[in-house]
C-alpha positions as CSV (number, residue, x, y, z in Angstrom):
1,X,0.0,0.0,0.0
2,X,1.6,3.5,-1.5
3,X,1.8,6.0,1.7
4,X,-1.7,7.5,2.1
5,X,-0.7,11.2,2.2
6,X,1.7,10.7,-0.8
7,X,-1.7,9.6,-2.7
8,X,-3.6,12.1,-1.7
9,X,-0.9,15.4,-2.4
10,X,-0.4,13.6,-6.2
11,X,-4.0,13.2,-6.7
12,X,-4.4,17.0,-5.6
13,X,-1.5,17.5,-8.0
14,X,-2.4,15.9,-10.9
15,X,-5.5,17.4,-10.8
16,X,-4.4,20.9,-10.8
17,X,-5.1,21.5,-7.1
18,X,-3.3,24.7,-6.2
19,X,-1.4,25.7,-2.9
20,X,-1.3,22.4,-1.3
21,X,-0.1,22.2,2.3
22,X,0.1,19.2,4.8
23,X,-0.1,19.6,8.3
24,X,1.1,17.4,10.7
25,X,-0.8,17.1,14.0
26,X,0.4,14.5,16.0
27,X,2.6,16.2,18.0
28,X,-0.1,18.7,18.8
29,X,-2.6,16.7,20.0
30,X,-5.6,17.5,17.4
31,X,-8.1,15.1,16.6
32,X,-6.7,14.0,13.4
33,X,-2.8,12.8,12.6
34,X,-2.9,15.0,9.3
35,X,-4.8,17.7,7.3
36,X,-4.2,18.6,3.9
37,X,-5.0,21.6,2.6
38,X,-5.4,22.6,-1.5
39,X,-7.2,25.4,-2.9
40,X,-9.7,24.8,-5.9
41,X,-10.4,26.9,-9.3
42,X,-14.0,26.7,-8.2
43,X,-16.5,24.6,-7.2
44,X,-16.7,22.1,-10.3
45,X,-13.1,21.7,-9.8
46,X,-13.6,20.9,-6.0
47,X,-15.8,18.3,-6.9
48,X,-13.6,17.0,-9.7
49,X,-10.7,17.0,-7.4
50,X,-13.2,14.5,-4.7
51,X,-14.1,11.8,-7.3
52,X,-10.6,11.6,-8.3
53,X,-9.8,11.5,-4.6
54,X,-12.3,8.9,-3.9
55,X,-11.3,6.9,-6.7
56,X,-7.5,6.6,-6.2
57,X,-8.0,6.2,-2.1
58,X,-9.9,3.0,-2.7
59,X,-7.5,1.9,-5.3
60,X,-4.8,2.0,-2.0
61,X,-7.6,0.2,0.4
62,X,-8.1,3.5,2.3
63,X,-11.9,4.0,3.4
64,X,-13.6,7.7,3.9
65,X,-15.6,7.8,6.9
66,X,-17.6,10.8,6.0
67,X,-17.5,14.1,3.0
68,X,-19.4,17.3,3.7
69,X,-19.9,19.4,0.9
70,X,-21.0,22.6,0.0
71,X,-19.9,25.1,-3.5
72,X,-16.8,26.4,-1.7
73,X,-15.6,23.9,0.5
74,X,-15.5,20.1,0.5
75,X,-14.1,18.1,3.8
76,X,-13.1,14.5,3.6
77,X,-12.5,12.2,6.8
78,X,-10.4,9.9,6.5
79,X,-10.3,9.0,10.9
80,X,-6.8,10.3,10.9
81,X,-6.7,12.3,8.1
82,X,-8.6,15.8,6.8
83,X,-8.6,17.0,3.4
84,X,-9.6,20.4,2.8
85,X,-10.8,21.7,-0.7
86,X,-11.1,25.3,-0.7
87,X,-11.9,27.7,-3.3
88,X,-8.7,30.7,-2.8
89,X,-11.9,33.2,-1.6
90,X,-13.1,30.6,1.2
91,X,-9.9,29.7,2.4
92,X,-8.8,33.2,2.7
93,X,-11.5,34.3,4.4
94,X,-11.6,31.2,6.7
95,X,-7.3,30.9,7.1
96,X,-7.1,27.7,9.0
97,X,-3.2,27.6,8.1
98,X,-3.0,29.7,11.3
99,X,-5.2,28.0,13.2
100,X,-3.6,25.1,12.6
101,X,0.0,26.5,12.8
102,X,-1.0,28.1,16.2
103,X,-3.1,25.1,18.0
104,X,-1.7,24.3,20.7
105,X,-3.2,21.3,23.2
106,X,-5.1,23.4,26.4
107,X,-3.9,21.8,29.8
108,X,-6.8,21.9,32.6
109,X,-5.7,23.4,35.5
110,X,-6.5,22.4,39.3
111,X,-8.7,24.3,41.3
């Protein structure tokens, strides 16, 4: 089985995806391992870029839990993996780069 992420950034790729960016969230105690994060040239294209996504993925045995969609942004769940597709307005406007760059795990503290 090819490395998952390595699928998914050469799908992206190949399909013209633009501004691709991996994340790695292990160390940071997030929900997910990985998020991947690829702008679109619009909304056909986003939902271009999922099909091709879906195909290849199952092609390497991998399973998607879930996919919300919507005309600007598409999410995929993989369980330990999140792929964004984002048109360049939505993921300007929504800039989870720094969230994600900044997230840092909260501690509780004793009272």
């Amino acid at each position: 089985m090819t490395n998952k992420l390595e699928v998914i950034i050469n799908t992206i790729d190949e399909k013209k995806g633009e501004n691709i960016q991996v994340f790695n969230m292990k160390e940071k105690d997030y929900f997910v391992d990985s998020v991947i994060i690829a702008s679109t040239l619009g909304d056909k294209h986003g939902y271009a870029l999922l099909d091709a996504l879906k195909t290849k993925l199952k092609e390497n045995g991998e399973t998607i839990i879930t996919v919300e969609e919507g005309d600007n942004w598409i999410v995929i769940d993989l369980g330990d993996t999140l792929i964004h597709l984002m048109t360049p307005e939505y993921r300007s406007k929504y800039n989870i780069e720094e969230f994600l760059d900044n997230y840092k795990t909260q501690t509780s503290k004793e009272i």
